[in-house]
Backbone as numpy.savetxt, mean C-alpha at the origin, in Angstrom:
# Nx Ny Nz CAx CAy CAz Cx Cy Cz
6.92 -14.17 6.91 6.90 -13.41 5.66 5.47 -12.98 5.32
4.70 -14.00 5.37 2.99 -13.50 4.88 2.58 -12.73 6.42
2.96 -12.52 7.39 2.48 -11.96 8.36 3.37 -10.14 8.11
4.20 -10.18 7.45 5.08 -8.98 7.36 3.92 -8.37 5.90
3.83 -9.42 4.87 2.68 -8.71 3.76 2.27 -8.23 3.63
0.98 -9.11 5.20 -0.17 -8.16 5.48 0.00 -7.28 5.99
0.81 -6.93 6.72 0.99 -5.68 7.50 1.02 -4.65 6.72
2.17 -5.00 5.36 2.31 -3.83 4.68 0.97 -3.15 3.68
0.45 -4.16 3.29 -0.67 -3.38 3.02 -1.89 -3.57 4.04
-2.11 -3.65 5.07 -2.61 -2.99 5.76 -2.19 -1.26 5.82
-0.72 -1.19 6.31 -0.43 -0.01 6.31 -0.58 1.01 4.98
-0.85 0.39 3.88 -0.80 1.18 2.58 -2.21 1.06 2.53
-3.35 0.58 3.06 -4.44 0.49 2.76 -5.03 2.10 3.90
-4.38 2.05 5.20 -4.79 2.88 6.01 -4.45 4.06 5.16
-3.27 4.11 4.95 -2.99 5.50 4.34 -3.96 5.93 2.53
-4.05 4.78 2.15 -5.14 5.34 1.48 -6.52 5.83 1.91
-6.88 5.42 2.87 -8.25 6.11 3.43 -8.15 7.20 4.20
-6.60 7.37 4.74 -6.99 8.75 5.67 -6.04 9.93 4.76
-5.83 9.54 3.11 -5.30 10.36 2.58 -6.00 10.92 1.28
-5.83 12.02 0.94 -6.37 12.11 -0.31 -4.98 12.25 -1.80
-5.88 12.86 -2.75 -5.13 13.15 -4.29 -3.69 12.62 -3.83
-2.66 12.75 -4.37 -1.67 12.46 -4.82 -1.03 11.30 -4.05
-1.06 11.99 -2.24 -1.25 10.60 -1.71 -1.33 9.82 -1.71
-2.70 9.49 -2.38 -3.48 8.16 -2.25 -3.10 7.35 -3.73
-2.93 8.23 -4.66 -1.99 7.58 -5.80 -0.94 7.50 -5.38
-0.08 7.82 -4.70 1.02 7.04 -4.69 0.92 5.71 -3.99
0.20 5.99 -2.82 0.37 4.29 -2.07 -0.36 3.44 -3.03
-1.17 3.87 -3.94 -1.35 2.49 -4.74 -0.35 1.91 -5.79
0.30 3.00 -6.29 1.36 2.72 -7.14 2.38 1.80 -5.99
2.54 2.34 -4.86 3.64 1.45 -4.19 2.98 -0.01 -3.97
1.71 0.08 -3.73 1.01 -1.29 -3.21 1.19 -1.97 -4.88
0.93 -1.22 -6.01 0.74 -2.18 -6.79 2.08 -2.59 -7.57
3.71 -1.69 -7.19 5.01 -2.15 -7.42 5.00 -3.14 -6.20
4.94 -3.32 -4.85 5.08 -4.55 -4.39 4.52 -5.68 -4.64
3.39 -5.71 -5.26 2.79 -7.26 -6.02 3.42 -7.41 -7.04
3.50 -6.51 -7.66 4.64 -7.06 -9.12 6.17 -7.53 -8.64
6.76 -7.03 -7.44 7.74 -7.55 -7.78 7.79 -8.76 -6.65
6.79 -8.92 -6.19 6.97 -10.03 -4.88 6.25 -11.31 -5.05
């Protein structure tokens, strides 16, 4: 489970750096709905 975590924000972290504007707000909104609900 903590090895599946990191992955996912790894993957939401990449896409914030190789993305810009709206993009990059969304993967934080998703990164920051998966800490709230996990």
């Amino acid at each position: 489970e903590q090895f599946v975590r990191l992955g996912g924000l790894s993957l939401l972290e990449a896409i914030q750096y190789n993305s810009e504007g709206q993009m990059r707000r969304r993967a934080t909104y998703l990164l920051e709905q998966h800490l709230l609900t996990h």
